[in-house]
VORO-707115 format. One record per residue (C-alpha): chain; y, z, x. Coordinates in steps of 0.001 Angstrom, whole numbers. Each point is the difference from the previous one (the first is absolute). Layout:
<A,<Y,Z,X>>
...
END
This chain:
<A,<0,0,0>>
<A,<3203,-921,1273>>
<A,<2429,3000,891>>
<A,<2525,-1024,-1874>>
<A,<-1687,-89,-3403>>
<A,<-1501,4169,621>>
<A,<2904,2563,-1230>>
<A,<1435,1853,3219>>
<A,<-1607,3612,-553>>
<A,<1279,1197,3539>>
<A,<3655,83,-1470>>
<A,<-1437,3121,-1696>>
<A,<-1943,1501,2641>>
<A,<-1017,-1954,3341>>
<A,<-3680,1094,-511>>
<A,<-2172,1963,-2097>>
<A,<431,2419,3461>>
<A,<3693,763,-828>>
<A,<-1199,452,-3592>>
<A,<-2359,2825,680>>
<A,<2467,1345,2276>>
<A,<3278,165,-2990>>
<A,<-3019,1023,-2372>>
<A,<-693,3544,2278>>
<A,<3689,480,424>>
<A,<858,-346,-3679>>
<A,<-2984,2318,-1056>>
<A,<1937,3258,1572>>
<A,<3216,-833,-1908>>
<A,<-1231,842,-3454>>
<A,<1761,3291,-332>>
<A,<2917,438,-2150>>
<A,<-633,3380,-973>>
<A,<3180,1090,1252>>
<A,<2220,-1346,-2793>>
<A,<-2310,1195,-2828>>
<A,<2135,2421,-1971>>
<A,<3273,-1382,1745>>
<A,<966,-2895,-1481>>
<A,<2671,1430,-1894>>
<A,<1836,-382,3319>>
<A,<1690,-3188,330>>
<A,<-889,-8,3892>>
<A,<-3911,779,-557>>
<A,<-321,-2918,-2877>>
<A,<1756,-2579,2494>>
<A,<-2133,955,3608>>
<A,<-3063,134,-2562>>
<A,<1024,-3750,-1122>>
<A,<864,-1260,3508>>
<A,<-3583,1928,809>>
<A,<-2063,-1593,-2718>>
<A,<1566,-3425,530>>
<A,<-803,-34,4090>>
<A,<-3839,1062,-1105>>
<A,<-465,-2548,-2991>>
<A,<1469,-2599,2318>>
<A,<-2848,503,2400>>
<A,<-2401,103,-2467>>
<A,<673,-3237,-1704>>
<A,<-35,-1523,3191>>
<A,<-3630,1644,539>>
<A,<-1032,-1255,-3432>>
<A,<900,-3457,-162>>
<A,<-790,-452,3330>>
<A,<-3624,1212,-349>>
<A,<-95,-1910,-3349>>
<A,<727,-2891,1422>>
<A,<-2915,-190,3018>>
<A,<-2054,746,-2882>>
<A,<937,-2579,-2185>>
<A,<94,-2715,3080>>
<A,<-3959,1405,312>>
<A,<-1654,1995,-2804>>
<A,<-3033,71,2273>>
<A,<2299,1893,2702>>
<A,<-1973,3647,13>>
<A,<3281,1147,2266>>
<A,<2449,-1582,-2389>>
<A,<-1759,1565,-2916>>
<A,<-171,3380,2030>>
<A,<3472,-64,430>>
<A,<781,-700,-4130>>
<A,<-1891,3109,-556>>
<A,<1762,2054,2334>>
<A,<3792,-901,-1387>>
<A,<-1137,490,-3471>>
<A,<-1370,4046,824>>
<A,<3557,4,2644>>
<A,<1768,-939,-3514>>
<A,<-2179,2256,-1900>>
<A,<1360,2947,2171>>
<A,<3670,-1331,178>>
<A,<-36,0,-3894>>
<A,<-1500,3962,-148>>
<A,<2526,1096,2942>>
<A,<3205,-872,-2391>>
<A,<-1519,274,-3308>>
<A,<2435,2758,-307>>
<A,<3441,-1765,213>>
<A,<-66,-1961,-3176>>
<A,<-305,3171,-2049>>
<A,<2283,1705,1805>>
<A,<2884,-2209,25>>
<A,<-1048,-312,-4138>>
<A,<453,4056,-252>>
<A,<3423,-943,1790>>
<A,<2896,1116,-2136>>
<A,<1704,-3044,-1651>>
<A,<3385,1222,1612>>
<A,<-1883,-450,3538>>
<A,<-1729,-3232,-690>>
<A,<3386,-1729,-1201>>
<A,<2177,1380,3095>>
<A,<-2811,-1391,2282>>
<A,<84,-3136,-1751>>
<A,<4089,-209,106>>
<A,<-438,1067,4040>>
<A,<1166,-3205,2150>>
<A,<-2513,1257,2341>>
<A,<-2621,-249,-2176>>
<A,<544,-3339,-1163>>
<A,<-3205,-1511,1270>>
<A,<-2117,2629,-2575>>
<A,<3041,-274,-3093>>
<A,<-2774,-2784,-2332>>
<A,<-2851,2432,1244>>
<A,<1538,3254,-963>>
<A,<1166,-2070,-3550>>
<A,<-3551,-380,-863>>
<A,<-660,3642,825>>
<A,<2596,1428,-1686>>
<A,<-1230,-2274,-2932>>
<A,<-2955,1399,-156>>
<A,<674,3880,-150>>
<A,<-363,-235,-3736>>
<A,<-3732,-981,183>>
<A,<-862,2522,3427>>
<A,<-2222,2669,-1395>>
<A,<-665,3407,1168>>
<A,<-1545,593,3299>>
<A,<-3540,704,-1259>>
<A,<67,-2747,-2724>>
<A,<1115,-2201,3411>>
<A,<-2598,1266,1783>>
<A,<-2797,-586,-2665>>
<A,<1513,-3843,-603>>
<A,<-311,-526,3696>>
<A,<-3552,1424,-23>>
<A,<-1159,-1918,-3032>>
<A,<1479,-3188,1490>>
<A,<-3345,-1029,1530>>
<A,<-1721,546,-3129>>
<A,<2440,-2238,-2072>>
<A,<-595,-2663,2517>>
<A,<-3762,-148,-760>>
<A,<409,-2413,-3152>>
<A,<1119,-2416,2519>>
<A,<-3022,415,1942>>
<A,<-2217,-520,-2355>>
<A,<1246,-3034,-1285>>
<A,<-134,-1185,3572>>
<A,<-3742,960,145>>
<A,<-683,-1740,-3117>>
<A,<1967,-3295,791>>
<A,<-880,-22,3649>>
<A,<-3477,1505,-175>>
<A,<-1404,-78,-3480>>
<A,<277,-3173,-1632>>
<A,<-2737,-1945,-884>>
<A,<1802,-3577,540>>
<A,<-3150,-2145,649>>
<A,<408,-3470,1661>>
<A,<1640,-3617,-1452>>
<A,<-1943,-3690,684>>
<A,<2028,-2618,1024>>
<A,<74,-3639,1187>>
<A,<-381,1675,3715>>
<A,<-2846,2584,-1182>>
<A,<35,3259,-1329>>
<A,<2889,2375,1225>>
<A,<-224,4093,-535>>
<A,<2994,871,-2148>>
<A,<2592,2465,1269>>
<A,<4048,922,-458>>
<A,<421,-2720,2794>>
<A,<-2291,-3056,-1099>>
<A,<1193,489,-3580>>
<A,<3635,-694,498>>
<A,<-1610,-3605,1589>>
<A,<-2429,-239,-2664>>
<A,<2415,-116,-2401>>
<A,<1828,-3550,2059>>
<A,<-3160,-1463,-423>>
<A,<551,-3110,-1041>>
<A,<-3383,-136,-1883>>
<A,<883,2194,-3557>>
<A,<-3520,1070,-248>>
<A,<-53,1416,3245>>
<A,<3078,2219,-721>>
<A,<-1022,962,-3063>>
<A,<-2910,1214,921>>
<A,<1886,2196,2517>>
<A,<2145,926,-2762>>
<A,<-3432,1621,-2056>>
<A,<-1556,1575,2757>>
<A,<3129,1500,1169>>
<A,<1051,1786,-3065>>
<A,<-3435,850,-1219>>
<A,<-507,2260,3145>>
<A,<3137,1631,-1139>>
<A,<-1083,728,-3259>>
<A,<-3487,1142,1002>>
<A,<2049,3262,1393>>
<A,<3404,-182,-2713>>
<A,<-1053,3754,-810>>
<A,<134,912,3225>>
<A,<3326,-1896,898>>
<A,<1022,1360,-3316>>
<A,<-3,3197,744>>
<A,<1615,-48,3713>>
<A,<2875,-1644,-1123>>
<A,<487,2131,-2859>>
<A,<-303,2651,2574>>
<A,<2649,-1581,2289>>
<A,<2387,-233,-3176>>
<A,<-462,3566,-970>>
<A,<662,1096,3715>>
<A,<3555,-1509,-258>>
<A,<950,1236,-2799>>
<A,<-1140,3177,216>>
<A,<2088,320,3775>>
<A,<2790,-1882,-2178>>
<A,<153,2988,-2409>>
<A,<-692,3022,2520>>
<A,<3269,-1689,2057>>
<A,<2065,54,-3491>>
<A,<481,-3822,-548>>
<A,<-274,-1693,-2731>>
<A,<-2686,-2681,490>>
<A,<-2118,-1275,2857>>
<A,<2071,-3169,302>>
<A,<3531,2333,738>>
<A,<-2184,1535,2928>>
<A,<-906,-3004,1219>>
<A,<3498,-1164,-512>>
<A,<1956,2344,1042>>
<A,<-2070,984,3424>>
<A,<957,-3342,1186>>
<A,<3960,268,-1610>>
<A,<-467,-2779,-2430>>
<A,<1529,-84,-3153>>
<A,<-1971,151,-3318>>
<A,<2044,-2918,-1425>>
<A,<-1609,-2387,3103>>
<A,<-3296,544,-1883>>
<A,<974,-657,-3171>>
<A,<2437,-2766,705>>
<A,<-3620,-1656,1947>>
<A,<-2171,505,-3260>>
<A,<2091,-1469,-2160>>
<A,<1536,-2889,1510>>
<A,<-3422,-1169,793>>
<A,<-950,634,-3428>>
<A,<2760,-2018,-1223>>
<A,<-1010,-3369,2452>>
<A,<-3870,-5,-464>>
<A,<1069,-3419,-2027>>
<A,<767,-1380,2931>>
<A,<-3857,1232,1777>>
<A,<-1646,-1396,-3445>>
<A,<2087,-3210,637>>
<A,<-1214,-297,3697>>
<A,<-3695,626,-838>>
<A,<143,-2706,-1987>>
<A,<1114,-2296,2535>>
<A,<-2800,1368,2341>>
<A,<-2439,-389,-2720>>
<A,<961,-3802,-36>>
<A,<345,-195,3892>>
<A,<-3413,1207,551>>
<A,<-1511,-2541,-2903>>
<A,<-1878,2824,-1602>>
<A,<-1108,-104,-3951>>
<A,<131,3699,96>>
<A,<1717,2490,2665>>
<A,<-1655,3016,833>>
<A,<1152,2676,1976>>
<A,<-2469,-799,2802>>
<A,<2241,-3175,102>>
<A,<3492,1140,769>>
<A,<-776,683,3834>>
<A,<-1014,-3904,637>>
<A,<2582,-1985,1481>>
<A,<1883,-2662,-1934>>
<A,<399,-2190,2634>>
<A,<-2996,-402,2529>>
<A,<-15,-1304,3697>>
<A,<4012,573,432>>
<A,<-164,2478,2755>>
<A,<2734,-240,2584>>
<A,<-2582,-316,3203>>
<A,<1519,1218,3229>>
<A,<-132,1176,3241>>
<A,<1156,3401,-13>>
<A,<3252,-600,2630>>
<A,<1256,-3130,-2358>>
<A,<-475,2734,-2947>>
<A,<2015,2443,1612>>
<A,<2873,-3251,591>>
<A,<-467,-201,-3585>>
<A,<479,3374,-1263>>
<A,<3604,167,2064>>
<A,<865,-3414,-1285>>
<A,<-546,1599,-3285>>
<A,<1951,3146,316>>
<A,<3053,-1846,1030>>
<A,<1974,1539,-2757>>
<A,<-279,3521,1421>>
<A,<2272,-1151,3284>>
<A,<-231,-831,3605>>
<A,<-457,3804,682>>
<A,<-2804,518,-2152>>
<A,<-1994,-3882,1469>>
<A,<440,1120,3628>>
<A,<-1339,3654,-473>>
<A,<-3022,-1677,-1490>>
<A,<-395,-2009,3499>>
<A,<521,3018,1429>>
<A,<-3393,2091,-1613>>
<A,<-1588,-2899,489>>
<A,<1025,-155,4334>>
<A,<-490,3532,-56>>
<A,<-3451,-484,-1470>>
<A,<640,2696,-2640>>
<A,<-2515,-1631,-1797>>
<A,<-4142,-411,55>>
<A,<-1063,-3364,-1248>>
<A,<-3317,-1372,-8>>
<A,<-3405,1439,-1594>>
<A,<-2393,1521,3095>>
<A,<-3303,1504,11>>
<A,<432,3530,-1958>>
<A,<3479,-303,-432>>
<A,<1110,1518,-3566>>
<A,<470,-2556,-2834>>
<A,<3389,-488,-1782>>
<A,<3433,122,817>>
<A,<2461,3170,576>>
<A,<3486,866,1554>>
<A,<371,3314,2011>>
<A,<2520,1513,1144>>
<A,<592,2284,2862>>
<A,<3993,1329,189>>
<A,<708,287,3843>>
<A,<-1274,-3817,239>>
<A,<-283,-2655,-1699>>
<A,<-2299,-1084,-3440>>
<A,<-3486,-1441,-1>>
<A,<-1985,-2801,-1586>>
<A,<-3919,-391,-429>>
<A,<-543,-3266,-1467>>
<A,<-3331,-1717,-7>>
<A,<1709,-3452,218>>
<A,<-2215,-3060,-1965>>
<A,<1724,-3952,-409>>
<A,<690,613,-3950>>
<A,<3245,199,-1434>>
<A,<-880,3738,-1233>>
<A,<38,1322,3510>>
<A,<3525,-1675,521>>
<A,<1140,1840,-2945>>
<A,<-1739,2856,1309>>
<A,<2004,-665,3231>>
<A,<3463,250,-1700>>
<A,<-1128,2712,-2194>>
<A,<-1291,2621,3295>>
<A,<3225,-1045,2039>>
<A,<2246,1257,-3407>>
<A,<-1654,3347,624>>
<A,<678,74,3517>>
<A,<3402,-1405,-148>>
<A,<830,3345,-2762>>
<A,<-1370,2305,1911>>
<A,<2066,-1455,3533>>
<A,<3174,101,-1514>>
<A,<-538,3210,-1909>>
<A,<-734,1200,3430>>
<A,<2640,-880,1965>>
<A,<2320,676,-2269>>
<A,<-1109,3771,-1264>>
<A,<-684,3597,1580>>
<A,<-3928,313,-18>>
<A,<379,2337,-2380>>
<A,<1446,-2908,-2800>>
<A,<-1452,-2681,1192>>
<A,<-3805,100,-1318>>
<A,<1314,-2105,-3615>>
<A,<-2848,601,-3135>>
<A,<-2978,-1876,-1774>>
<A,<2314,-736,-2890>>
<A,<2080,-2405,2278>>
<A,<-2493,-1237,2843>>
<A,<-1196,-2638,-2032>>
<A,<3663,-1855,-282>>
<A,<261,-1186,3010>>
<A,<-3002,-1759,325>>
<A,<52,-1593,-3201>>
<A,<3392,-1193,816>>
<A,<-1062,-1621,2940>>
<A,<-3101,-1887,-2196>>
<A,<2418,-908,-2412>>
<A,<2905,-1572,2558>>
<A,<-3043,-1509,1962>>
<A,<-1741,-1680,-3560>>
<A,<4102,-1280,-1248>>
<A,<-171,-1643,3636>>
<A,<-3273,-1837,51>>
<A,<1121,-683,-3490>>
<A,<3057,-1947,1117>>
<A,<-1775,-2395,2225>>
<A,<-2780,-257,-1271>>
<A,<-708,-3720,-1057>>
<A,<-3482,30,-868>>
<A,<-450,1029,-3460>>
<A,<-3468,1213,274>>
<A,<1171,2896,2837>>
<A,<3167,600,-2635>>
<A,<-2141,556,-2715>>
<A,<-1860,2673,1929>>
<A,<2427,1707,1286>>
<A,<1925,131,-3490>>
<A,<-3629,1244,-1344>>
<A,<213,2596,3385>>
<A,<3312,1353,-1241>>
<A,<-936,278,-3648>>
<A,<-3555,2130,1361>>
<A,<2306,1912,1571>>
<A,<2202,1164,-2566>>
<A,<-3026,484,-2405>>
<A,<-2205,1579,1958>>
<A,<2754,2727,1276>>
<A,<2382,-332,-2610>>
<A,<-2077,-328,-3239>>
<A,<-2914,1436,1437>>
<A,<1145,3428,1298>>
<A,<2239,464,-2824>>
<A,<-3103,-306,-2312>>
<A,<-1444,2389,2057>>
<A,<2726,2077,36>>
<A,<399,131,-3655>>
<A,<-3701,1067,-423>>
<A,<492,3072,2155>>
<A,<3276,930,-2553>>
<A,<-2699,-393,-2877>>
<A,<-2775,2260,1954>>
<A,<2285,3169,1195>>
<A,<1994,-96,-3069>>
<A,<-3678,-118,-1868>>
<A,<-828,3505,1822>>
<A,<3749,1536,-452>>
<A,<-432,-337,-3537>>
<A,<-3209,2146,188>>
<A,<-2720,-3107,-658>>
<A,<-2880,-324,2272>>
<A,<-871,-3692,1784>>
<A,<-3085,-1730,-693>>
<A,<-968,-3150,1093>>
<A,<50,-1178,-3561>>
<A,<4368,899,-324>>
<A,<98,-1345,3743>>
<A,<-1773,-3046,-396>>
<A,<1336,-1074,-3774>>
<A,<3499,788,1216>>
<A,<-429,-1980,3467>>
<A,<-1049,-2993,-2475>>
<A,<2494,264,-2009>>
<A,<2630,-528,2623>>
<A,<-1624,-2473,1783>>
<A,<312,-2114,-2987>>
<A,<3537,862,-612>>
<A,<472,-1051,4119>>
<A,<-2063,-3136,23>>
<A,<812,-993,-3354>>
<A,<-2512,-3123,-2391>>
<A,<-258,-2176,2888>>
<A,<-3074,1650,2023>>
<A,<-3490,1412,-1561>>
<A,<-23,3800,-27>>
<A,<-3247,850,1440>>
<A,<-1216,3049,-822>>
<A,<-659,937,3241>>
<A,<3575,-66,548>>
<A,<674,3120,-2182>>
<A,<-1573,2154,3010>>
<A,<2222,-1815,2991>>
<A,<1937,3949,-248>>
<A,<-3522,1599,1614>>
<A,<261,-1875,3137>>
<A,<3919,338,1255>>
<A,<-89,2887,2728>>
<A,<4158,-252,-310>>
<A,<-772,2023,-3159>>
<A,<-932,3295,2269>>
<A,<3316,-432,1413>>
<A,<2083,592,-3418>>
<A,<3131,-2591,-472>>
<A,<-292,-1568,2720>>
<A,<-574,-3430,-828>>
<A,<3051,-722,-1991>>
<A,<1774,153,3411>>
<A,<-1548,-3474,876>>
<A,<1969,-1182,-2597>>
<A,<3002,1828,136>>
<A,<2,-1597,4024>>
<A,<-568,-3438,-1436>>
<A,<2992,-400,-2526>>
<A,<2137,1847,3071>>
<A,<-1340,-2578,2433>>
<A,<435,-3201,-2551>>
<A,<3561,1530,-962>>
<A,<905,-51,3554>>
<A,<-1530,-3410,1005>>
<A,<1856,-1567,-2776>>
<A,<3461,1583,1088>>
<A,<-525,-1005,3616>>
<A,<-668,-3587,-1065>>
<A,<2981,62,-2552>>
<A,<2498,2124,1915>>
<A,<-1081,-402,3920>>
<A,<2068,1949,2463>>
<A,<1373,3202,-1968>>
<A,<-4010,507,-1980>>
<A,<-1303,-306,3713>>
<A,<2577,2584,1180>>
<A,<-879,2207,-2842>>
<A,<-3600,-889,648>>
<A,<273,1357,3612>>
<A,<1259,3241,-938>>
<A,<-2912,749,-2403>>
<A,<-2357,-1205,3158>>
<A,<2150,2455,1841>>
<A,<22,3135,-2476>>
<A,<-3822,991,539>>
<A,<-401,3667,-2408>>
<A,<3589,973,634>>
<A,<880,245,-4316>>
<A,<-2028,-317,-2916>>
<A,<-2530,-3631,-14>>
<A,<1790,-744,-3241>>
<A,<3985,442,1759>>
<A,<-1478,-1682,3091>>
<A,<-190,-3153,-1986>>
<A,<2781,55,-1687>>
<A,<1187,-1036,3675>>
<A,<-1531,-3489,-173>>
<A,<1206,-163,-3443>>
<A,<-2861,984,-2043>>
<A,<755,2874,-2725>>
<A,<-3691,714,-1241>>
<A,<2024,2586,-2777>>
<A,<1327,-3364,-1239>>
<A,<-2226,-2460,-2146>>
<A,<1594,-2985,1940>>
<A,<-2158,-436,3398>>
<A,<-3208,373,-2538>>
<A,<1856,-2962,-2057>>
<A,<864,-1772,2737>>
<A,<-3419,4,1777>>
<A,<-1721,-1063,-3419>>
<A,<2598,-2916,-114>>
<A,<-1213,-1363,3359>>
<A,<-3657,537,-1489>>
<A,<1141,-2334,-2829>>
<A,<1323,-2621,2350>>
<A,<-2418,-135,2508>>
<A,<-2709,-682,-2954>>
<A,<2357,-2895,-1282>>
<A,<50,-1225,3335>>
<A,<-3758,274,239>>
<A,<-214,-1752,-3900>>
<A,<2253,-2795,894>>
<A,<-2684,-931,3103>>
END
């Protein structure tokens, strides 16, 4: 493998040597003993910061570091070794200053707010907001204490789903034109391109029907997941699981419900466009084994991974000189590992490490999903490289609900480009069909299963059990509402709820498409307005978690509170489809 194509690990540590060596020396600085009880002292709470933030430093370097030589070589013993080793180091770091958070909560308000007015403060002032937010819903030591200890026990639902969708299922095997292929969460997503329909429906039966041969089971571990946030939900005196949720990551309610209801007002325009892929694909009837297959076959943008790198700065023009050159610039640096190797981890990912510079594992193949993929990675690592630079570490880590904007606005500048000069219709036509997958999968999608997770916790806060019967008959229900006359509701498809692990993870999926309509919003405005969106644009890129996700975006111009960017991304929706109609 050629040097220049392998991600330069030694700008973290020159060798797994010097690794060892920062690992032993970090391991005696886990004492912060001496501020417990003494935070009340405006001195104490800012050494204990500077403190914390010179440990945590060292220790994300030791992570992602270690994470990385594993994921270069899962077959690494060492590299795996060393994972193991960060995760108990973090283990320990997380029981050594379990007790600030509750401390600075017992805080008196008065204290909290003159820290957070103190100039020399100013790199905690967003950190201390969220703490001071939360004093209403701190509890008393010994309720604290019995939380934190039943923490692990809460977490179990989780686990057992993974056991059961990892471990349990009985998901048999599918023939094909190339010969009989075992089915599993990875051959099933292909299945379901097949171009044979037989083939993916048969994936389609066996799939679901191991689900349902254990729906009791899955039944009953998400009901127990639901009941475990809303019983937390009550004991911390909110109103609902969803203002938990909510307000632990400082978003307002109205983002939610401005989400669920826009979408529910332009599922026309989904019914309309799985019409036209009903007549695109040639089918009598449309299933929902069929939506996955490709409308246009055989368009794939084939290159060599340098020319798709050209390709993917051509495409981000818009964004500025700046923005183009620091792309050459990961890419000289070799911030980024390209091809597939021998026990090399699958997929794609950013990291990022904040005394260096971001990472890319890519597992580079000649299609034009791993250009997008390309774009997508670099929009992550070009966020978290500004955020850097331009915050204190201790602002400049930004949260789920935004990381997903800029990559999708670098997939959606990049598919506008190839767009524009494209002149074969054929590769137009797919990559209108790519766009439209993209905003229904994540858009549509998410927000379906988004609204289903409203229906189950606010099932259980009105004191009625889940089945699977009330699951299943009210996952049906919206599917039809989502998908509209145009497909066939298979009946299998009334289960589809028992096999999302996002669901353990309560409201977090809507966030995928609350990052989508930010990320279209923004595209549109860059390509409308240029210079002064991309200006705006830079200072969200630059912001990382210094204010609330929501304010953060109101940078670049996007005021989730407001039912516009939700209209606006819908409107695109309708155009793109008119443009894919018209071909």
């Amino acid at each position: 493998m050629d040097n220049k194509y392998v991600w330069a690990t030694e700008d973290i540590f020159s060798s797994k040597e010097e690794w060892n060596k920062t690992f032993s020396q970090i391991e005696k600085k886990l004492d912060f003993s001496k501020y417990k009880g003494k935070l009340n002292k405006k001195e104490n709470f800012f050494n204990l910061q500077k403190q914390l933030e010179e440990t945590s430093m060292v220790i994300e370097k030791l992570g992602v570091y270690a994470m990385m030589k594993h994921d270069e070589n899962t077959k690494d013993s060492v590299a795996d070794s060393m994972n193991s080793k960060v995760n108990s180091l973090y283990a320990k770091f997380s029981a050594s200053v379990s007790f600030v958070s509750p401390e600075l909560t017992a805080l008196p308000e008065s204290i909290l707010q003159s820290y957070i007015n103190d100039p020399d403060l100013k790199d905690y002032d967003y950190y201390l907001k969220t703490v001071l937010k939360s004093k209403a819903h701190v509890l008393s030591d010994n309720e604290e204490k019995l939380l934190a200890k039943s923490a692990e026990v809460f977490g179990s639902f989780k686990d057992i789903f993974t056991k059961i969708d990892n471990a349990d299922l009985p998901l048999g095997k599918v023939k094909t034109k190339d010969g009989v292929i075992p089915l599993t969460h990875g051959t099933y997503s292909v299945l379901l391109q097949d171009e044979d329909q037989q083939v993916r429906k048969s994936a389609f039966k066996k799939y679901y029907k191991a689900y349902v041969s254990l729906i009791n089971t899955i039944s009953a571990t998400y009901y127990g997941n639901v009941k475990k946030g809303v019983f937390v939900a009550n004991a911390r005196k909110y109103n609902s699981a969803l203002q938990m949720a909510l307000s632990n990551e400082d978003v307002n309610e109205v983002v939610y419900e401005n989400l669920l209801q826009t979408v529910n007002d332009a599922l026309p325009t989904l019914h309309k466009y799985m019409q036209e892929k009903k007549k695109a694909l040639g089918v009598e009837k449309m299933h929902m084994y069929d939506i996955y297959v490709p409308t246009v076959a055989n368009a794939d943008i084939k290159l060599d991974y340098d020319k798709a790198y050209d390709l993917v700065v051509e495409g981000l023009a818009p964004l500025g000189k700046e923005y183009q050159e620091l792309l050459q610039t990961a890419r000289k640096q070799r911030w980024i590992d390209v091809y597939e190797k021998d026990g090399k981890r699958s997929g794609a990912y950013s990291a990022g490490v904040y005394t260096t510079h971001p990472y890319v594992l890519l597992n580079y193949q000649k299609t034009t999903h791993d250009v997008f993929t390309i774009a997508h990675e670099m929009g992550h690592s070009m966020h978290t490289y500004f955020s850097n630079k331009a915050q204190p570490y201790a602002k400049a880590d930004y949260t789920i609900f935004v990381a997903e904007v800029a990559s999708t606005v670098n997939e959606v500048l990049l598919c506008r480009h190839l767009l524009s000069t494209a002149t074969d219709k054929k590769l137009k036509k797919y990559l209108l069909s790519y766009l439209l997958e993209m905003i229904r999968t994540t858009l549509f999608r998410q927000t379906q299963f988004a609204e289903f997770e409203h229906f189950a916790h606010k099932t259980v806060e009105k004191g009625i059990p889940l089945t699977k019967d009330n699951l299943s008959k009210h996952y049906l229900k919206l599917n039809k509402k989502y998908y509209g006359s145009a497909i066939e509701h298979d009946k299998e498809i009334k289960y589809e709820w028992a096999r999302i692990p996002h669901f353990y993870r309560a409201f977090y999926v809507y966030k995928y498409a609350t990052g989508i309509i930010s990320a279209l919003a923004i595209a549109d405005r860059i390509l409308t307005e240029g210079k002064p969106a991309v200006d705006d644009y830079f200072k969200f890129l630059s912001s990382g978690g210094s204010d609330s996700p929501v304010e953060l975006l109101k940078i670049a111009g996007v005021d989730l509170t407001d039912k516009k960017p939700f209209e606006s991304a819908f409107s695109t929706f309708e155009k793109v489809l008119q443009e894919f109609i018209e071909l």
